[in-house]
C-alpha positions as a Markdown table, in Angstrom:
| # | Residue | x | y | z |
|---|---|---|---|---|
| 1 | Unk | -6.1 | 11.0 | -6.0 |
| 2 | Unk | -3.3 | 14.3 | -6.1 |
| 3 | Unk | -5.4 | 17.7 | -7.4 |
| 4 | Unk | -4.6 | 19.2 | -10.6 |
| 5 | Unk | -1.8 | 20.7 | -10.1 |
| 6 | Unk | -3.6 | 23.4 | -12.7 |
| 7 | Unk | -7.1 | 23.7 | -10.6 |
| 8 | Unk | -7.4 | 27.3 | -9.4 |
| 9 | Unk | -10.3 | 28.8 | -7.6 |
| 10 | Unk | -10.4 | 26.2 | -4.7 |
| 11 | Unk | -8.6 | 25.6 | -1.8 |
| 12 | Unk | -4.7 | 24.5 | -1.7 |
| 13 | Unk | -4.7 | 21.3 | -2.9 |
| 14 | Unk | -6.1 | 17.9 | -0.1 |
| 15 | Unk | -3.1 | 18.9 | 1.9 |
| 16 | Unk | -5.2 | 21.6 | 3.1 |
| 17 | Unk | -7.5 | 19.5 | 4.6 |
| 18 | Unk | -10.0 | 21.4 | 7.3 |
| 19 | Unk | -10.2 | 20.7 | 10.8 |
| 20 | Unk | -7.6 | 18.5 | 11.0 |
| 21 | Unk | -7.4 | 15.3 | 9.7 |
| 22 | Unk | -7.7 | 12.7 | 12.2 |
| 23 | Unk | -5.8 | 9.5 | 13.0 |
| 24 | Unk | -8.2 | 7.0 | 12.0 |
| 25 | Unk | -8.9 | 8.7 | 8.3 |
| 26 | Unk | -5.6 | 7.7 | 6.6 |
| 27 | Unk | -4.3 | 4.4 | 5.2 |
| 28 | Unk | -2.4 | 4.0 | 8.4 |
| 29 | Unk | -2.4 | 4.9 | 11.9 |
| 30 | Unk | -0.8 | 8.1 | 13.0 |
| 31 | Unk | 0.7 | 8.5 | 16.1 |
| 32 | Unk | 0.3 | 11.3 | 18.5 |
| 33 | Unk | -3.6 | 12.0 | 17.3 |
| 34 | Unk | -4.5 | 14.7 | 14.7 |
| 35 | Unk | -2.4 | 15.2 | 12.0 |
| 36 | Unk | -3.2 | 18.9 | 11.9 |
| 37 | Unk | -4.3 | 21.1 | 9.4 |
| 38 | Unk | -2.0 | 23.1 | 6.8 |
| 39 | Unk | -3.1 | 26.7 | 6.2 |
| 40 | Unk | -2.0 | 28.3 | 3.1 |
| 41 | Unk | 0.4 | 31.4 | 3.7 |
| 42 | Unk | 0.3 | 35.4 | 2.6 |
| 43 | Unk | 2.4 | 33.8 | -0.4 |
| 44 | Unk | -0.7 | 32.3 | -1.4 |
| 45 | Unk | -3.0 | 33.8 | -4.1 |
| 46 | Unk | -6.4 | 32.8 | -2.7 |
| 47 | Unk | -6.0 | 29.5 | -2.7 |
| 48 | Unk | -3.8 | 28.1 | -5.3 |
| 49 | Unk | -5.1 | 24.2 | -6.2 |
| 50 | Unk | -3.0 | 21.5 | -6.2 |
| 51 | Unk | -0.2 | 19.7 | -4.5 |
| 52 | Unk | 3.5 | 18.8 | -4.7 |
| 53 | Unk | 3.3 | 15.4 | -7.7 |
| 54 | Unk | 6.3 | 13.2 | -7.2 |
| 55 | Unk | 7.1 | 9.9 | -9.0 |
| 56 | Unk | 9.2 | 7.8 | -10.2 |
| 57 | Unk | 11.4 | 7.7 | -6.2 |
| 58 | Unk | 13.5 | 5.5 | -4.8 |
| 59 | Unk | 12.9 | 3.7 | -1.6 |
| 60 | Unk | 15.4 | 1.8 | 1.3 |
| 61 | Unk | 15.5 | 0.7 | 4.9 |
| 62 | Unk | 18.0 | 2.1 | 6.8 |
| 63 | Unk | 21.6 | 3.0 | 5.1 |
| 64 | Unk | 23.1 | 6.9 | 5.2 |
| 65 | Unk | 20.3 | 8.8 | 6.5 |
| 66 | Unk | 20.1 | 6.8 | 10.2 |
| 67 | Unk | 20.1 | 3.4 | 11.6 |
| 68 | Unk | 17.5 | 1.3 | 11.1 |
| 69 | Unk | 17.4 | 0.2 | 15.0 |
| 70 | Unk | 16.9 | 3.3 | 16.8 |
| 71 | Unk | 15.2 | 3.7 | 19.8 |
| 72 | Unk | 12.8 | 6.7 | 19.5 |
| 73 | Unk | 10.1 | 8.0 | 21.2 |
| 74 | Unk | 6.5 | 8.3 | 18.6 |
| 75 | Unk | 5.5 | 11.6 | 17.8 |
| 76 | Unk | 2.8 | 13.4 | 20.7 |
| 77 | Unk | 4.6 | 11.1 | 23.6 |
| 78 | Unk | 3.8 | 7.6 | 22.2 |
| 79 | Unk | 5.5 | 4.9 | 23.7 |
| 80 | Unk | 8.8 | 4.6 | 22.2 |
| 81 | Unk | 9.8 | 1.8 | 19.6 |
| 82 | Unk | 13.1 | 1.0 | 17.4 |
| 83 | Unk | 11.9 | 2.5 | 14.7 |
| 84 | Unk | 12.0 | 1.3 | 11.0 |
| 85 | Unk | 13.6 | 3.8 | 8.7 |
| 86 | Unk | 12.4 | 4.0 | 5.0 |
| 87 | Unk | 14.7 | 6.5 | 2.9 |
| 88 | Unk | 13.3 | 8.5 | -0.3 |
| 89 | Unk | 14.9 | 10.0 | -2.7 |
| 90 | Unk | 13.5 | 12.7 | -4.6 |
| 91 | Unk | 12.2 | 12.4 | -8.1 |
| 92 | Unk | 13.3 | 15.5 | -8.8 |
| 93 | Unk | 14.8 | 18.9 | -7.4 |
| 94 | Unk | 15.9 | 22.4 | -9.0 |
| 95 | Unk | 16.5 | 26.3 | -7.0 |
| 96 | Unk | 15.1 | 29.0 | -8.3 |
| 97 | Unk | 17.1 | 32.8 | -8.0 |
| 98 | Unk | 15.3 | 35.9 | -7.4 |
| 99 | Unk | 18.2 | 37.5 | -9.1 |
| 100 | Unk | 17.6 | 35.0 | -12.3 |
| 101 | Unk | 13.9 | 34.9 | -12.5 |
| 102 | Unk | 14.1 | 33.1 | -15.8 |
| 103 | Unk | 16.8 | 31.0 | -15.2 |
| 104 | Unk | 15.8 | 26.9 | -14.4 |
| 105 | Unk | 18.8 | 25.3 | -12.1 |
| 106 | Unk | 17.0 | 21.8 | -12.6 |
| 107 | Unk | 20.3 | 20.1 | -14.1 |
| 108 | Unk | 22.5 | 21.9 | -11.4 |
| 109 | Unk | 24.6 | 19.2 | -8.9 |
| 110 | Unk | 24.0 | 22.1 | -6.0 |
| 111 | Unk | 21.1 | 23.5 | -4.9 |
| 112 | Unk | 21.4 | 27.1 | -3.1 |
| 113 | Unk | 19.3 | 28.7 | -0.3 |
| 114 | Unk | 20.0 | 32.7 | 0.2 |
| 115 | Unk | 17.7 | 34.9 | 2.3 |
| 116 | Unk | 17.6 | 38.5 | 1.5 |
| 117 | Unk | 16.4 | 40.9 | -1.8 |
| 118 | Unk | 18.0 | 38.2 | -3.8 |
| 119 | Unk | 16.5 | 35.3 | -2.5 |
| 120 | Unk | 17.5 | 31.7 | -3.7 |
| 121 | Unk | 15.2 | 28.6 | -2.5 |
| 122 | Unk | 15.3 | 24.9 | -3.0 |
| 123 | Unk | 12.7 | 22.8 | -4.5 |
| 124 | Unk | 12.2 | 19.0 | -3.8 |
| 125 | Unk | 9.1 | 16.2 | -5.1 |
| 126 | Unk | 8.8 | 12.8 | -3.5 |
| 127 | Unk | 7.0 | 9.5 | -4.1 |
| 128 | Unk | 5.6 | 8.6 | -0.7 |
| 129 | Unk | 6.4 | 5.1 | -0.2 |
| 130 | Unk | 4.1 | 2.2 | 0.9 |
| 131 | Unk | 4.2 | 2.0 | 4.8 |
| 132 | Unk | 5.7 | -1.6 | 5.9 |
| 133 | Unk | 2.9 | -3.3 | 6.6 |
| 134 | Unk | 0.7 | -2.6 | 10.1 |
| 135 | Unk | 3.0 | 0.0 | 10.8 |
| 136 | Unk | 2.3 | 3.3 | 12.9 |
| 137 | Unk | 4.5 | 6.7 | 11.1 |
| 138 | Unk | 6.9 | 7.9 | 14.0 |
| 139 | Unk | 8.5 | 10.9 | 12.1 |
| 140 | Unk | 9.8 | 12.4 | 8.9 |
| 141 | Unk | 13.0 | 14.3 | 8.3 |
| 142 | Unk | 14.0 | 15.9 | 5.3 |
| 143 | Unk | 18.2 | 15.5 | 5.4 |
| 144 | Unk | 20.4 | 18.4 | 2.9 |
| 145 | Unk | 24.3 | 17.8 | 2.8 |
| 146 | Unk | 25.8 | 20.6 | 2.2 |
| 147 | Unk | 28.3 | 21.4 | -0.9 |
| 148 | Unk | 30.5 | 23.6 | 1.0 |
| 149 | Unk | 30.6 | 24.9 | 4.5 |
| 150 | Unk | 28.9 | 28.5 | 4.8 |
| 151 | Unk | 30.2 | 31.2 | 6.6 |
| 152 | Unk | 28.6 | 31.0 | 9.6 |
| 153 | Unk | 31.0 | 32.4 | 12.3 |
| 154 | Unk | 29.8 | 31.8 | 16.2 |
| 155 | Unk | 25.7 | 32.2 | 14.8 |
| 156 | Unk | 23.3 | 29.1 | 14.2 |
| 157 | Unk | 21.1 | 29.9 | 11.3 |
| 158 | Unk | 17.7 | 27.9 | 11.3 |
| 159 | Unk | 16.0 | 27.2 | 7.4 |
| 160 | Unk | 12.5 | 26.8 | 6.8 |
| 161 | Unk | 10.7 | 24.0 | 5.3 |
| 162 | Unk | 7.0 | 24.5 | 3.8 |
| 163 | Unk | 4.8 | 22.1 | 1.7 |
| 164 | Unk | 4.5 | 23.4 | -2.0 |
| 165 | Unk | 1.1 | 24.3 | -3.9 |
| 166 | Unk | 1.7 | 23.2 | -7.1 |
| 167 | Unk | 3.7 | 20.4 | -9.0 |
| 168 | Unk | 7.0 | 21.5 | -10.8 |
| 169 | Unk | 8.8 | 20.6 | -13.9 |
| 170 | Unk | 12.6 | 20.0 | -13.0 |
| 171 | Unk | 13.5 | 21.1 | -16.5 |
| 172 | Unk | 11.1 | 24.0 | -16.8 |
| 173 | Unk | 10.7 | 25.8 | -12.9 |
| 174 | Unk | 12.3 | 28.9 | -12.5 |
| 175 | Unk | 11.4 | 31.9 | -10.1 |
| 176 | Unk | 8.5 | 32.7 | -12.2 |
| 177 | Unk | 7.2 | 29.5 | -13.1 |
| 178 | Unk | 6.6 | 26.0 | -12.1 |
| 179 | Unk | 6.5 | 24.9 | -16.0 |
| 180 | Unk | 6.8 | 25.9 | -19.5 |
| 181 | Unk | 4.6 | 29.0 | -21.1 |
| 182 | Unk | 2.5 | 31.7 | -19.8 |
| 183 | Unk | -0.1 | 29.7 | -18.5 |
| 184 | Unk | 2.0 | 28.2 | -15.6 |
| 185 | Unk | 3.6 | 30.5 | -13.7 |
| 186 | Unk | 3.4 | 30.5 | -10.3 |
| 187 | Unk | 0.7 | 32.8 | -8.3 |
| 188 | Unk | 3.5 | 34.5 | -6.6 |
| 189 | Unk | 7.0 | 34.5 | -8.1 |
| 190 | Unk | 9.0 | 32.4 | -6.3 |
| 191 | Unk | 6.8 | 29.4 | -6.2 |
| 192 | Unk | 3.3 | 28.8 | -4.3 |
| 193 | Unk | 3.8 | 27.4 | -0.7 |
| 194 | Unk | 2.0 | 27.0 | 2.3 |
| 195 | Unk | 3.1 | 27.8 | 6.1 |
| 196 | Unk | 6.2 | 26.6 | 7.9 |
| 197 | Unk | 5.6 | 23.0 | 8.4 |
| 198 | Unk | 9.0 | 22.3 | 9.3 |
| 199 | Unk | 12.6 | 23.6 | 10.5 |
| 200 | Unk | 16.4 | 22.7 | 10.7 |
| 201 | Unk | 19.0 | 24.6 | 12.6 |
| 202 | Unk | 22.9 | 24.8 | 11.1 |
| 203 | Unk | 25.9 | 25.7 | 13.3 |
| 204 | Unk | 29.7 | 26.4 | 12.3 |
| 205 | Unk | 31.2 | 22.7 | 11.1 |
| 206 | Unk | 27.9 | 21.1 | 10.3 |
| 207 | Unk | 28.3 | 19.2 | 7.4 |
| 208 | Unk | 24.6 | 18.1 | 7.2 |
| 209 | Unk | 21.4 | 20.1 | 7.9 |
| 210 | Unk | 18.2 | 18.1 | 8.9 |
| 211 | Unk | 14.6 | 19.8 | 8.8 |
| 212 | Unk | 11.6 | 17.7 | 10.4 |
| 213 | Unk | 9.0 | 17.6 | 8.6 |
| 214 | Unk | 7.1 | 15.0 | 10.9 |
| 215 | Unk | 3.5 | 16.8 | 10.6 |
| 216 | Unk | 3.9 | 17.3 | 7.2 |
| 217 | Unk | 4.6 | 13.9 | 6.0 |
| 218 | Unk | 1.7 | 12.2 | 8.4 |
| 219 | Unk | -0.9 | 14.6 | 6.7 |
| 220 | Unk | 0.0 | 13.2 | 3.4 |
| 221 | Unk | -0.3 | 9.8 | 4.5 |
| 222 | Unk | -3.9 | 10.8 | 6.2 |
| 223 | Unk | -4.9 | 12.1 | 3.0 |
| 224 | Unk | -3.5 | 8.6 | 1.0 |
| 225 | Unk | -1.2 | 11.5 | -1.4 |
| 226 | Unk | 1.2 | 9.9 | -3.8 |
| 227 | Unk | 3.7 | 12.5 | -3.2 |
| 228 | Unk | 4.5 | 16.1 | -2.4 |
| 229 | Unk | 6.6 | 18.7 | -2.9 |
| 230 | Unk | 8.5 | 20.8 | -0.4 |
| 231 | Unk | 10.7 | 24.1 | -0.4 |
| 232 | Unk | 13.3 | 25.1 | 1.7 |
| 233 | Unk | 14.0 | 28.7 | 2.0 |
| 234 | Unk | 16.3 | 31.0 | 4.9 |
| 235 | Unk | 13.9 | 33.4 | 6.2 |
| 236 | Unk | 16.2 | 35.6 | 8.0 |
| 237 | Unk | 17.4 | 38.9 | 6.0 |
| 238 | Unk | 20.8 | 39.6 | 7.8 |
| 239 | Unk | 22.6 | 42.3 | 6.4 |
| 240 | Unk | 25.5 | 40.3 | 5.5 |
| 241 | Unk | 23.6 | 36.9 | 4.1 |
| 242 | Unk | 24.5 | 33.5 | 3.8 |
| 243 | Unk | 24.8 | 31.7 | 1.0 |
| 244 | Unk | 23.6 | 27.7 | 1.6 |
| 245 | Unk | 24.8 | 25.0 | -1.0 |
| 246 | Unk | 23.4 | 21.6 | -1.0 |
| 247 | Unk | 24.3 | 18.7 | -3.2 |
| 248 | Unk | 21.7 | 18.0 | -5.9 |
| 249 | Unk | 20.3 | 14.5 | -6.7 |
| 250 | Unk | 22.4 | 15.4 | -9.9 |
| 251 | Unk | 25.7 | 16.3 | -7.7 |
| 252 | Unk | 27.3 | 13.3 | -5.4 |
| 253 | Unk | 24.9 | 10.3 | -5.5 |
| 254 | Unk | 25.7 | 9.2 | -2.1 |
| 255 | Unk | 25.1 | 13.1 | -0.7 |
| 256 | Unk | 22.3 | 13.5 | -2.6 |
| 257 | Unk | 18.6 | 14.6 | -0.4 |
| 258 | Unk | 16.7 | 12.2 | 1.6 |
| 259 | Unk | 13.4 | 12.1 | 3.3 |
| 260 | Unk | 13.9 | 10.0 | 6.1 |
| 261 | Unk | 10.9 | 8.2 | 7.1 |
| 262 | Unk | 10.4 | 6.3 | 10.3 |
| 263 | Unk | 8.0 | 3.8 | 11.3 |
| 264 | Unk | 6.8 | 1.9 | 14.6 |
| 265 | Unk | 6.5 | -1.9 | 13.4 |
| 266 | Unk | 3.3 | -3.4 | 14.5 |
């Protein structure tokens, strides 16, 4: 079962399992041994309760995100297998603006990511899918295309990905809140997340950015979640920032975000 996404007082929802969650504890095997364990962050208020709730998404093999015969090595040196790739939309999505604390994006067909005083961050929920059947979880990528190409010059700029606290309301999440009224605001404006549990570099002519998010993903699966959420921020405060547009499950359906999931058939 997901926590509250209300609860306070406790720890950060079962993603924040202790000790590690090991391989045999899920509903499937993970490889590459322990899952981990997700520590909250300083952006965490003493342990904010709950987890990322997604439903409602859509799931396919293969298609946009990758083919579904490639030959990949499992995650912590298992023996490679062609994996089988599962794709995910999300059941919802929004960016919130530092600048607009107020303000909900969650119709918007881009979503932006700015690092800096006026920080902009994207916010995604996902239905976890049914593993196929006997299958061993190989990896997890979270794939953004982007809207427009930022001004990058000869630099790479590398974007975080961490697991969010608390549930959001497309319609309703804004900087200060995650839904509507007083009584749910977020801990720490700019939304309730936990530490980096994933990254994705972008050079000069990318059109696509990919963050992995393979540790992430198996924990969730260990801990039989339906869902999760997850935020993508620039950490980086250059003096000249960049400004990062993705397209929106609202903007260009075909451009829209994935979660990539790959699986070893048994």
């Amino acid at each position: 079962m997901l926590p509250d996404a209300e609860a306070s007082g406790g720890v950060a929802g079962e993603l924040l399992a202790g000790g590690g969650v090991g391989a045999s504890s899920g509903a499937m095997p993970l490889l590459g041994g322990n899952a981990g364990e997700l520590s909250a962050s300083g952006n965490d208020a003493g342990g904010v309760a709950g987890s990322g709730v997604a439903t409602g998404g859509q799931s396919g093999v293969a298609g946009a995100a990758g083919a579904a015969g490639e030959l990949q090595a499992g995650a912590g040196g298992a023996a490679a297998c062609e994996t089988i790739h599962v794709l995910v939309n999300p059941s919802a999505d929004s960016w919130i603006d530092a600048a607009e604390p107020q303000i909900n994006h969650g119709a918007d067909a881009q979503l932006f990511v700015l690092g800096g005083a006026s920080e902009q961050r994207a916010l995604f929920a996902f239905a976890l899918p049914v593993p196929p059947a006997g299958s061993v979880f190989a990896g997890a990528t979270l794939v953004l295309t982007l809207a427009q190409a930022p001004n990058l010059g000869a630099l790479a700029r590398v974007l975080n990905a961490h697991p969010l606290l608390l549930a959001f309301n497309e319609g309703r999440v804004s900087w200060l809140n995650y839904g509507n009224g007083a009584s749910k605001m977020w801990a720490n404006a700019g939304a309730d997340f936990a530490a980096v549990f994933g990254r994705g570099r972008l050079r000069a002519g990318d059109s696509v950015l990919r963050l992995e998010v393979n540790l992430l993903v198996a924990q969730a699966y260990a801990k039989q979640l339906a869902g999760l959420g997850l935020l993508v921020r620039d950490p980086q405060t250059a003096s000249v920032p960049v400004s990062f547009a993705f397209v929106s499950r609202e903007g260009a359906a075909a451009a829209g975000p994935v979660l990539d999931l790959e699986f070893c058939p048994p």
